[in-house]
SELOKE-230410 format. One line per field, with one value per residue (C-alpha): residue number from 1; x, z, y. Coordinates in nm, 3 decimals. Example, Ala and Ser with C-alpha at 12.3 -4.5 7.8 and 13.67 -1.06 7.14 Angstrom:
BEGIN
nr c(1 | 2)
X c(1.230 | 1.367)
Z c(0.780 | 0.714)
Y c(-0.450 | -0.106)
END
This chain:
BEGIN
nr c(1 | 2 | 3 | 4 | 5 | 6 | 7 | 8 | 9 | 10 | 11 | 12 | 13 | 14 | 15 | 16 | 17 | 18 | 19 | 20 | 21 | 22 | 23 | 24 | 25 | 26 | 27 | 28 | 29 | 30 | 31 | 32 | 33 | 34 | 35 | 36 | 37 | 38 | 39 | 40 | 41 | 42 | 43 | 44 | 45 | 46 | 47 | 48 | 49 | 50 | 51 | 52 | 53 | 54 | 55 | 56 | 57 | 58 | 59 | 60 | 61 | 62 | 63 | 64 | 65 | 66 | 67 | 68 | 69 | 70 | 71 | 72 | 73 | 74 | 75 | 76 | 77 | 78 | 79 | 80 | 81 | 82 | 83 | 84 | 85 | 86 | 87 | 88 | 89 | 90 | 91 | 92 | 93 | 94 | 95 | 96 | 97 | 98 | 99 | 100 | 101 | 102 | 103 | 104 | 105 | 106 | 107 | 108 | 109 | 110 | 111 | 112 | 113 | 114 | 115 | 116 | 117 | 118 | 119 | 120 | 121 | 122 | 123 | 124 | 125 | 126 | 127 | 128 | 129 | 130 | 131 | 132 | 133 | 134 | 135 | 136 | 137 | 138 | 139 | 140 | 141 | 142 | 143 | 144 | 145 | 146 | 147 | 148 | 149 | 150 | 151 | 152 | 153 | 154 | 155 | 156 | 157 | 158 | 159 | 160 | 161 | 162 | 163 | 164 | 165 | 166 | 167 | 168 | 169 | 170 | 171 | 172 | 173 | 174 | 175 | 176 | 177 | 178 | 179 | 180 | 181 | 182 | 183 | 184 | 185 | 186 | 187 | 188 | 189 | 190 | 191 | 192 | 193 | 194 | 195 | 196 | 197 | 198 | 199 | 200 | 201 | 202 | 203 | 204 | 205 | 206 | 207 | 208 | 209 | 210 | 211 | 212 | 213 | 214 | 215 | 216 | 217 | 218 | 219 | 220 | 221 | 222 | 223 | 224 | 225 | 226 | 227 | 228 | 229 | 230 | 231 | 232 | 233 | 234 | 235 | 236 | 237 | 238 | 239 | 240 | 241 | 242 | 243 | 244 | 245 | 246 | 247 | 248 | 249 | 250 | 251 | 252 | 253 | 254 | 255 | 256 | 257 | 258 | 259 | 260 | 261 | 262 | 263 | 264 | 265 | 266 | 267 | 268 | 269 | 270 | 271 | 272 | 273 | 274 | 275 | 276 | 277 | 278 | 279 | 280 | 281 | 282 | 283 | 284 | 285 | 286 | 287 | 288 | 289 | 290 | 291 | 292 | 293 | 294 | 295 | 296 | 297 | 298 | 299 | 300 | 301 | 302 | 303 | 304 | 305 | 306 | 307 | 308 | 309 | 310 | 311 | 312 | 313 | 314 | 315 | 316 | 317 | 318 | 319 | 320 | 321 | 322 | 323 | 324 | 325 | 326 | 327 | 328 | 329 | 330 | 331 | 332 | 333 | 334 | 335 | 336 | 337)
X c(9.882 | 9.652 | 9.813 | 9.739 | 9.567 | 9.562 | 9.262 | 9.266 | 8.995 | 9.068 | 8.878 | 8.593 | 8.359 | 8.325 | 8.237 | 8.480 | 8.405 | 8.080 | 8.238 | 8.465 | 8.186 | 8.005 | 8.354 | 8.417 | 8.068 | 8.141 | 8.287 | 8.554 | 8.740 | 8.752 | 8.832 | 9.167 | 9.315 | 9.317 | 9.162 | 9.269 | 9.102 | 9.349 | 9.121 | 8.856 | 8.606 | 8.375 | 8.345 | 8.347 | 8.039 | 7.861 | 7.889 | 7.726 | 7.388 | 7.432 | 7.467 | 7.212 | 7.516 | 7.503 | 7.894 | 8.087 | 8.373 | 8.658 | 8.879 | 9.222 | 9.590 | 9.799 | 9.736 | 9.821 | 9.504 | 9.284 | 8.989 | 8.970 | 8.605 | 8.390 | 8.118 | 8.444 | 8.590 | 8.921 | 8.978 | 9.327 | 9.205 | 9.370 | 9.126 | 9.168 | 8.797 | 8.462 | 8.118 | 7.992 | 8.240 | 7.993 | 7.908 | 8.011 | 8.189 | 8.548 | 8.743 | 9.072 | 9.051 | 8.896 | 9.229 | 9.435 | 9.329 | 9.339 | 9.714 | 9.784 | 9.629 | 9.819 | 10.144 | 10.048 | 9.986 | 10.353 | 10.472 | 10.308 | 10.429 | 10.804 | 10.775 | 10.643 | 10.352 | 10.114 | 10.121 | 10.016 | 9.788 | 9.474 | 9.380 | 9.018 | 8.988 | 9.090 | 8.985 | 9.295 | 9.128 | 9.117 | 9.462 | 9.589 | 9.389 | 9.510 | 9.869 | 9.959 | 10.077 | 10.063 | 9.885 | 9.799 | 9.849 | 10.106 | 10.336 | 10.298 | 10.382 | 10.679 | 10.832 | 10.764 | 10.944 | 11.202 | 11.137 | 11.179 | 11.155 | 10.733 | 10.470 | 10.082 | 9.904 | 9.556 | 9.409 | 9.036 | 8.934 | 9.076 | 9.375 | 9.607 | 9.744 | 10.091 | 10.146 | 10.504 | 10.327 | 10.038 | 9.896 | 10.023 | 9.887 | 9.888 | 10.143 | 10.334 | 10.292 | 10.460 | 10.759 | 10.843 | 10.848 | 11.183 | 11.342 | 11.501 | 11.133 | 10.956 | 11.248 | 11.214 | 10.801 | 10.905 | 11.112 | 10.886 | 10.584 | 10.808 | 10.908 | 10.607 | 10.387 | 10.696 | 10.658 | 10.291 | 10.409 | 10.388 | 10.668 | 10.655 | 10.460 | 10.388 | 10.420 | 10.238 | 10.329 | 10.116 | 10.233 | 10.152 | 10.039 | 9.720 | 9.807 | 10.137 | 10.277 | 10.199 | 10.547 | 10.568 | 10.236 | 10.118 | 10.349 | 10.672 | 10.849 | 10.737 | 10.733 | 11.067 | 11.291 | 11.096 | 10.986 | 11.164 | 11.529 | 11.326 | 11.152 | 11.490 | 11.690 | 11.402 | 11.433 | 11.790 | 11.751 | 11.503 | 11.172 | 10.906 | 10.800 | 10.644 | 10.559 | 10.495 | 10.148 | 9.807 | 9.644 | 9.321 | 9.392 | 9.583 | 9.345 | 9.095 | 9.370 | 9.505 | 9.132 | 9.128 | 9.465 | 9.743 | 9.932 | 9.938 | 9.984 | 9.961 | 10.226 | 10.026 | 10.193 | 9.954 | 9.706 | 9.354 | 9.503 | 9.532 | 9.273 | 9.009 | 8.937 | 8.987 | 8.705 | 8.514 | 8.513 | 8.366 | 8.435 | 8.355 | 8.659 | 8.892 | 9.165 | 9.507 | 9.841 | 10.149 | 10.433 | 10.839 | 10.760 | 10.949 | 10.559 | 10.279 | 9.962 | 9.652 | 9.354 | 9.024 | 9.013 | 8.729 | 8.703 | 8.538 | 8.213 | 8.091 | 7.771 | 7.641 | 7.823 | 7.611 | 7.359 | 7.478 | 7.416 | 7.812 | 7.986 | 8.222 | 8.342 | 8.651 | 8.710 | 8.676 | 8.907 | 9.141 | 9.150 | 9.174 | 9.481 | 9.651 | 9.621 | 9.745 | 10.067 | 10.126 | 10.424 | 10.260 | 10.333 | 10.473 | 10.388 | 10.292 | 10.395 | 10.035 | 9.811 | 9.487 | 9.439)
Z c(9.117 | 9.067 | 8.822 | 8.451 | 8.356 | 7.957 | 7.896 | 7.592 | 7.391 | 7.292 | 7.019 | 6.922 | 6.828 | 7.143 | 7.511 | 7.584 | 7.453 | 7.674 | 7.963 | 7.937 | 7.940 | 8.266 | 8.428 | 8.350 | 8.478 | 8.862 | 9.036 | 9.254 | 8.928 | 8.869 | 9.179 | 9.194 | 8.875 | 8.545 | 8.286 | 7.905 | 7.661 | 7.357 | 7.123 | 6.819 | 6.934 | 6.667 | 6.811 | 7.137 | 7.091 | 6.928 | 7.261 | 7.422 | 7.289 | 7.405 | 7.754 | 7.717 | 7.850 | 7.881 | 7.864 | 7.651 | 7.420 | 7.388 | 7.114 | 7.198 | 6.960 | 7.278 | 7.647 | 7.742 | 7.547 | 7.796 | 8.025 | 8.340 | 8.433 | 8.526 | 8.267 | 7.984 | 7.827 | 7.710 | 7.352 | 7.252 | 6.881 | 6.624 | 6.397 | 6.287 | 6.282 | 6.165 | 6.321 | 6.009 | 6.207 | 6.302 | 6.682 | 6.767 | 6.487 | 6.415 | 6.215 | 6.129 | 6.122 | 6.501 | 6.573 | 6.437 | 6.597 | 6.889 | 6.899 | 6.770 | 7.071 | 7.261 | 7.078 | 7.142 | 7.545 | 7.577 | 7.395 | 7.633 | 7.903 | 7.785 | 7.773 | 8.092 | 7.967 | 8.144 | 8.424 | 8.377 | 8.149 | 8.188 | 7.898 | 7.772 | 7.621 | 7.274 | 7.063 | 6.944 | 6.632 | 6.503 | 6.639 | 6.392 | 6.091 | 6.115 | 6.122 | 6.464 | 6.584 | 6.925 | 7.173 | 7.410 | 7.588 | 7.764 | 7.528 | 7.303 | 7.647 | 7.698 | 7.339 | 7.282 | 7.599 | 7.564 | 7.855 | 7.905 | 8.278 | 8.294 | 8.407 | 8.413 | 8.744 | 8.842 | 9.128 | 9.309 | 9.616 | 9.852 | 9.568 | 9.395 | 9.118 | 8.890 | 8.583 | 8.477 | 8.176 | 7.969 | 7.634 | 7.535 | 7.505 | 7.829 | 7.654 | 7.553 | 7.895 | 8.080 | 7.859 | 7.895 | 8.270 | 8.450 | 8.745 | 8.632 | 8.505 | 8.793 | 9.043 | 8.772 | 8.891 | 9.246 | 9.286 | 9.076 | 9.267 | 9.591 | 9.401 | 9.325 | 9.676 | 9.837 | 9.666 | 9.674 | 10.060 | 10.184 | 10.340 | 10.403 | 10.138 | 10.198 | 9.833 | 9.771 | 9.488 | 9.263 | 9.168 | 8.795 | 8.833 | 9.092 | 9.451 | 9.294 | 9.227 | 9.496 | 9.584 | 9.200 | 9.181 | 8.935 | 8.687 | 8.575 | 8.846 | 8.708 | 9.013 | 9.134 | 8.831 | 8.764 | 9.031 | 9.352 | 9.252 | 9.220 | 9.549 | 9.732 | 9.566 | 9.637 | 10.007 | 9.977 | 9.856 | 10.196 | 10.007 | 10.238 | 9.981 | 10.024 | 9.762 | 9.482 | 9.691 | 9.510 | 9.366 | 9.445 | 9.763 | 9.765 | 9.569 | 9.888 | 10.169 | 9.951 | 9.988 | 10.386 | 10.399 | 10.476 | 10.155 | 9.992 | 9.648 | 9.458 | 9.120 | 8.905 | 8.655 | 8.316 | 8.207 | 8.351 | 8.669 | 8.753 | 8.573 | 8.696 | 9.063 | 8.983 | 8.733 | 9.001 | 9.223 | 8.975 | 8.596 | 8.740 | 9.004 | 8.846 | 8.761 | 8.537 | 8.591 | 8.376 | 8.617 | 8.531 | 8.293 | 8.344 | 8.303 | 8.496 | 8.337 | 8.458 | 8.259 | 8.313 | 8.348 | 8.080 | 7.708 | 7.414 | 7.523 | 7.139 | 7.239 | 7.415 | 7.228 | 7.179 | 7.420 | 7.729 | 7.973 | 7.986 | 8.340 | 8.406 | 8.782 | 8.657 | 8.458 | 8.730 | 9.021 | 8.720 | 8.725 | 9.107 | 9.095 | 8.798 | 9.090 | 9.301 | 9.142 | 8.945 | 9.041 | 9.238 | 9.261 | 8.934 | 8.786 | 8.376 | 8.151 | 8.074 | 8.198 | 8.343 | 8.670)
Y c(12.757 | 12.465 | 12.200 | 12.218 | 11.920 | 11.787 | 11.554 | 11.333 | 11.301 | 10.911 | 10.733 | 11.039 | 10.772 | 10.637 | 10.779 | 10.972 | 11.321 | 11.306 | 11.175 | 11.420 | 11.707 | 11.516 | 11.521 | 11.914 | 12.019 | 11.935 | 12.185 | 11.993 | 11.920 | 12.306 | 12.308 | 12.122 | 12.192 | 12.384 | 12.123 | 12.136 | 11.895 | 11.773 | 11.694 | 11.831 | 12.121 | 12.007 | 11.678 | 11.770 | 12.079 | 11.763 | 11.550 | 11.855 | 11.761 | 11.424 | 11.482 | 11.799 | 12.005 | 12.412 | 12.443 | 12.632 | 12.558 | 12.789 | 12.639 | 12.715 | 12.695 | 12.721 | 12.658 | 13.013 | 13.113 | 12.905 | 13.094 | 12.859 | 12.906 | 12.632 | 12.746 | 12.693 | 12.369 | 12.481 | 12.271 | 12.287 | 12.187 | 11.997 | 12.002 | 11.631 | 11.552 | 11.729 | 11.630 | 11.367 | 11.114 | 10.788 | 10.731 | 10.413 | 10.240 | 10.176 | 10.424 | 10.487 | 10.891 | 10.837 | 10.634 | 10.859 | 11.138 | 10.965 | 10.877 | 11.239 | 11.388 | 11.180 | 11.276 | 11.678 | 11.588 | 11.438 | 11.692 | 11.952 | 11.773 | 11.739 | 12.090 | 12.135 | 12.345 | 12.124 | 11.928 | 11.598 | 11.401 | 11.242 | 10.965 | 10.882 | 10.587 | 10.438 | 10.190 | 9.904 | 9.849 | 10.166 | 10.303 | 9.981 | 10.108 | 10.414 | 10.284 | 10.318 | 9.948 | 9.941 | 9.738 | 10.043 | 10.407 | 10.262 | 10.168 | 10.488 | 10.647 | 10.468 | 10.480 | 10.869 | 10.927 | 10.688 | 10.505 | 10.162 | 10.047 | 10.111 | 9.951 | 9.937 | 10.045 | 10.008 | 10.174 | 10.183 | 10.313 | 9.944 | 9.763 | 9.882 | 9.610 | 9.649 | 9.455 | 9.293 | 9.146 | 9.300 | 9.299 | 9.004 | 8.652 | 8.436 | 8.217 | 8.491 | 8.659 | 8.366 | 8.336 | 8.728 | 8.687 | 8.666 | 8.758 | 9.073 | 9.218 | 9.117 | 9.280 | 9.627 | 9.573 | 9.534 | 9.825 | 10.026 | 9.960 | 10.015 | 10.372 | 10.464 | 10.419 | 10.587 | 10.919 | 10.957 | 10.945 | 10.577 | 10.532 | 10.169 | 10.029 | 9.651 | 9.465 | 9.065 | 8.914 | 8.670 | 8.351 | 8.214 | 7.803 | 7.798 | 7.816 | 7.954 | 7.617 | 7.470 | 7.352 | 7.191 | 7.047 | 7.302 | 7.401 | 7.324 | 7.509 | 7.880 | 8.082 | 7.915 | 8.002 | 8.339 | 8.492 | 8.346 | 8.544 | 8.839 | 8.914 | 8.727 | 9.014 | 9.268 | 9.133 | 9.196 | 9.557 | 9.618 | 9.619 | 9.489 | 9.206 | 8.879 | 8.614 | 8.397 | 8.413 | 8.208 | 8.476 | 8.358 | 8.440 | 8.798 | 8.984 | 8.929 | 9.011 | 9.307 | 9.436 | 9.420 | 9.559 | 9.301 | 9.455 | 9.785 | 9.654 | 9.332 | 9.283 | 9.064 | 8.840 | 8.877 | 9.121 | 8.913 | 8.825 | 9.208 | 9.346 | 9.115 | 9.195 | 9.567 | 9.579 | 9.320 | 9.637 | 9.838 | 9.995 | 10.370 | 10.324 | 10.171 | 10.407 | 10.330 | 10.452 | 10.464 | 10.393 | 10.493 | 10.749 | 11.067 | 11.280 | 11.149 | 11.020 | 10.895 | 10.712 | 10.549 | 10.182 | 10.124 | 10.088 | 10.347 | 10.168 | 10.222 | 10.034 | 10.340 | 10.628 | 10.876 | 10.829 | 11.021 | 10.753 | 10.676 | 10.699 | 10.961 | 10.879 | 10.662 | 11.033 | 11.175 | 10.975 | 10.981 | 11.338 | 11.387 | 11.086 | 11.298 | 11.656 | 11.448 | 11.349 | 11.635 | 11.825 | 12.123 | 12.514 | 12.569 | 12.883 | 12.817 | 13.130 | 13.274 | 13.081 | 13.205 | 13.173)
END
């Protein structure tokens, strides 16, 4: 059985119903899984004219009524949205909808009717007009599964990056780190390289001050009341860790392969030399959660809604990373095959 993969719709104003469409045309994606869209069919039959698409929508109340057929987008349709919503501007039905797709994917997944989930993009603004307070994905993630050792992964094609601090001010950021977060990063970045079959991941870890401290040049001794304890007691626990390292530095030796992955401190530091490599390859993953979920490492891109020039290859590597972790050969009650 090839994994059943949700696909959520994100902000509808934005790209992602038509990157969505570009993603479900190629036949590799058909290929390695069963893709559902959570989302609105009328927005998503819109999108079709934007990317001049030939596909057809099957709107869908439950996943067992999905056709898997490459000509077929399966919609499982909430009906939140009609086809009068604005391309490109801020809304809060769009960021509602968005966080109640979400909401129907976890549920899916608690349930195990799916596999994994696969997360277009949303827009911050609107999820907070709508009423939904939170920074991101990840942390409606962790707090509708009641999880609260996570963290932020991004992956492309050469680095992999994991945050212990994100959406948070750089102030903020440095007071929230300690030495029992960044050990939780450590041993989930360890965890999470071993099971997608590394068996000996190496782990660098950044420093915060340039040239991380520089023995207490730069700073006021950061990295050695924050971050030292950590990767001593990582060392202890026989995870091959090095570090505080300068980050301007690692990112470039992480790239030709002396480490496997690289725990950045704030949200910049990490997300800077993955989107350096390229928007289209980035790919971000929600570590520690007890369902796996995969997104695209770019924004609703409202500049360009509508105009079907909008990449869909992060989309698509997001999909393939989602196969890839999903638990495999379990049969789902009904499901076409």
């Amino acid at each position: 059985m090839k994994p059943v993969i949700a696909i959520t719709m994100g902000d509808a104003a934005g790209v992602g119903p038509e990157i969505i469409i570009k993603a479900l045309e190629k036949e590799m994606i058909h290929k390695m899984c069963q893709p559902v869209v959570i989302g609105d069919s009328t927005i998503l039959k819109r999108a079709l004219n934007f990317v001049n698409s030939t596909l057809h929508i099957n709107p869908i109340s439950e996943i067992n009524e999905a056709v898997f057929e490459q000509e077929t987008i399966n919609c499982y349709d909430l009906g939140l949205l009609d086809e009068q919503l604005p391309v490109g501007k801020v809304s809060k039905e769009a960021g509602n909808a968005a966080f109640r797709y979400l909401e129907k994917a976890i549920a899916l997944a608690k349930e195990k009717t799916i596999d994994a989930i696969c997360t277009a993009p949303l827009n911050k603004e609107a999820l907070h007009l709508s009423g939904h307070i939170y920074p991101g994905h990840t942390e409606i993630l962790a707090e509708l599964t009641e999880t609260s050792d996570y963290a932020m992964m991004l992956s492309a094609p050469n680095l992999k990056v994991i945050h212990v601090t994100t959406h948070v001010g750089l102030i903020k950021a440095v007071e929230l780190i300690n030495p029992d977060r960044v050990y939780q990063v450590i041993k989930l970045a360890d965890e999470t390289l071993k099971k997608a079959g590394n068996i000996a991941p190496k782990i660098a870890v950044c420093g915060i001050n340039p040239h991380a401290g520089e023995n207490g040049l730069f700073g006021n001794g950061e990295e050695e009341e924050k971050i030292v304890p950590a990767v001593m007691k990582a060392q202890d626990n026989n995870i091959d860790v090095v570090g505080p390292l300068p980050a301007d530095t690692l990112f470039f030796r992480a790239t030709r392969g002396d480490f496997d992955i690289v725990i950045a401190m704030y949200h910049d530091q990490g997300h800077g030399p993955i989107k350096v490599l390229g928007l289209e390859s980035g790919v971000n993953i929600t570590v520690g959660l007890p369902i796996i979920r995969t997104s695209v490492d770019h924004g609703t891109a409202f500049d360009i809604a509508g105009k079907g020039i909008a990449s869909e290859e992060s989309l698509v590597e997001a999909i393939r990373q989602a196969v890839e972790l999903a638990p495999k050969n379990e049969q789902k009650d009904g499901v076409h095959c």
